[in-house]
N, C-alpha and C positions, 0 to 999 in steps of 0.2 A: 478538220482535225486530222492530223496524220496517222495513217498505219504503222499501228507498234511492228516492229520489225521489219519493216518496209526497207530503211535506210541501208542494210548493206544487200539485200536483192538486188536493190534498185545500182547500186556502185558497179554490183558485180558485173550487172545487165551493159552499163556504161563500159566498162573495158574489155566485156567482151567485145562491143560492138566498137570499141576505139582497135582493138586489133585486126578485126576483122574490116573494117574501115581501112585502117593503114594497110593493110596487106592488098585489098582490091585496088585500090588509088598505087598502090607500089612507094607510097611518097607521104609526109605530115604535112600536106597541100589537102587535108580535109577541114570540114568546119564542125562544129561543135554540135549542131542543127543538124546534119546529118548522123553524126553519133548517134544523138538523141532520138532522132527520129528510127536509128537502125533499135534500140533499144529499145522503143515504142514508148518516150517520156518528150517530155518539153526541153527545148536546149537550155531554160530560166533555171529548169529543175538541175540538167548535167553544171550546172553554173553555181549552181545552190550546194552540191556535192562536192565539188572541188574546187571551185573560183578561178579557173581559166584554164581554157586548151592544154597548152603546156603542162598544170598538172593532173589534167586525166591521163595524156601521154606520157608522164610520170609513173602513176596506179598502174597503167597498161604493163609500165618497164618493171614495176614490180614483180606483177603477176607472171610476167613472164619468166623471170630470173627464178621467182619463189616454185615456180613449177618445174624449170630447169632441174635446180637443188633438188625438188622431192624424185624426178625422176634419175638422174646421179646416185641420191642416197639408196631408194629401189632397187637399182642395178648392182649395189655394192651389197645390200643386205645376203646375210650368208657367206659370201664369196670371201675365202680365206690364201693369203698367201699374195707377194707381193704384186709378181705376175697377173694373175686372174683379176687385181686389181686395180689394176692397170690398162687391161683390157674392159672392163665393169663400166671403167670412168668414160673411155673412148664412147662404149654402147649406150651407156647411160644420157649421151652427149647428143646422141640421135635418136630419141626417146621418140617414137612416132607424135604427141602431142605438143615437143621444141620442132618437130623438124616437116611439120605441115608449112604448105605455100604463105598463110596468113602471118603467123609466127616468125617464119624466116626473111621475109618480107620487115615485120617490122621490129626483127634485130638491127636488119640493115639501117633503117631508120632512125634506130635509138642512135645507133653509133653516131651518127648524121648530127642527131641532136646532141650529143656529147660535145662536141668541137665546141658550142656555144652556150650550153648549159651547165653550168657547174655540179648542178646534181644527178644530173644524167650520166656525167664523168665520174663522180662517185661511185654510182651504184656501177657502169662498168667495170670498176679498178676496185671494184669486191670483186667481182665474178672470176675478173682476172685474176685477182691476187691468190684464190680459193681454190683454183683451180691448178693453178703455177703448185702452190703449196700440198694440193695434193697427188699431183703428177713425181712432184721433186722427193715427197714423201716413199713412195711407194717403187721410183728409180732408183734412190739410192744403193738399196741391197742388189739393185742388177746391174746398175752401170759406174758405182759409186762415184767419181768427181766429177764425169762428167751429165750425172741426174740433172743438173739447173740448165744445161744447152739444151739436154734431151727433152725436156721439159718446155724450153720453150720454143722448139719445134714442132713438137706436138700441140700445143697451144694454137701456133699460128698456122698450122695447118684445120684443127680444128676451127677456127674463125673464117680462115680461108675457101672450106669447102662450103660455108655457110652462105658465104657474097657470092662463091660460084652457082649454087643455087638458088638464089635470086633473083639471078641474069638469066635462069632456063624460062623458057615459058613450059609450060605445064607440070607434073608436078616431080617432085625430085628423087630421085634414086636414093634409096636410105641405105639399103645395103652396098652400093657401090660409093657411098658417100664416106661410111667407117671401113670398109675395104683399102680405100686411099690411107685412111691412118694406120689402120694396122698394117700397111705394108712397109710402112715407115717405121713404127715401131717392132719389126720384126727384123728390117735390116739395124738398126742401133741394139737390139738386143743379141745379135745372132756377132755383128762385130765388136762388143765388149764380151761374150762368149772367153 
């Protein structure tokens, strides 16, 4: 008979241990049996819970996105006025919990997996689109036409420091990591000045 409440423990245990998996491996070159076993369960059961690889590293891209988001929203909570929030979004973005070795590790990988998953490109091109929209949002009143360039420079700088940091071996500089954006976003604000 199974334990009432068991089931999303048990999920949870699964992508932790699918992130942290991905992030030691560097690569989605892990098996299911390892998951499961870093999770302390049978890989029948990680099979039982999602019905293949692909979509535990799915659950993994969720959680990660979904924790992204609450640590963004965090950084934003109180913080009033265009500026500050704009900076919120940057900090928010290197939230010590996104911007651990295992997490950053296996953003790089989703991306990997997007090229040939269709839903893995989805859930990037929310993150994307979420973030464009709140960058472009909160440019406007500083840079007004050109908020959507500024935006998506900061974007790809943001992504960018992320694969830089997954090429370091050990573990990553958070503060020199949003230091590189805001020095960007203070020369586009300082020349529409």
């Amino acid at each position: 008979m199974p334990k009432l409440g068991a089931e999303p423990i048990r999920k949870a245990a699964l992508i932790q241990a699918t992130i942290a998996c991905v992030g030691e491996a560097r690569s989605l070159e892990v098996t299911v049996a390892s998951i499961a076993k870093r999770a302390g369960m049978s890989s029948a059961l990680a099979h039982h819970y999602f019905g293949s690889k692909e979509q535990i590293f799915l659950a993994a891209m969720r959680s990660i996105l979904t924790g992204y988001g609450h640590e963004v929203r965090q950084a934003l909570h109180d913080v009033n006025g265009a500026e500050p929030r704009l900076r919120a979004i940057v900090t928010g973005s290197f939230a010590p919990s996104s911007f651990r070795r295992e997490a950053i590790s296996a953003w790089l990988n989703f991306y990997v997996l997007a090229q040939k998953n269709a839903e893995a490109r989805r859930l990037l091109g929310i993150y994307q689109r979420r973030l464009q929209s709140n960058l472009v949002f909160n440019l406007r009143p500083l840079v007004g036409g050109h908020a959507v360039a500024v935006a998506r420079g900061l974007g790809a700088l943001i992504d960018g420091v992320y694969i830089r940091a997954a090429l370091v071996d050990g573990p990553s500089d958070r503060e020199a990591a949003v230091g590189i954006i805001m020095e960007y976003l203070d020369r586009e604000l300082e020349g529409h000045r």
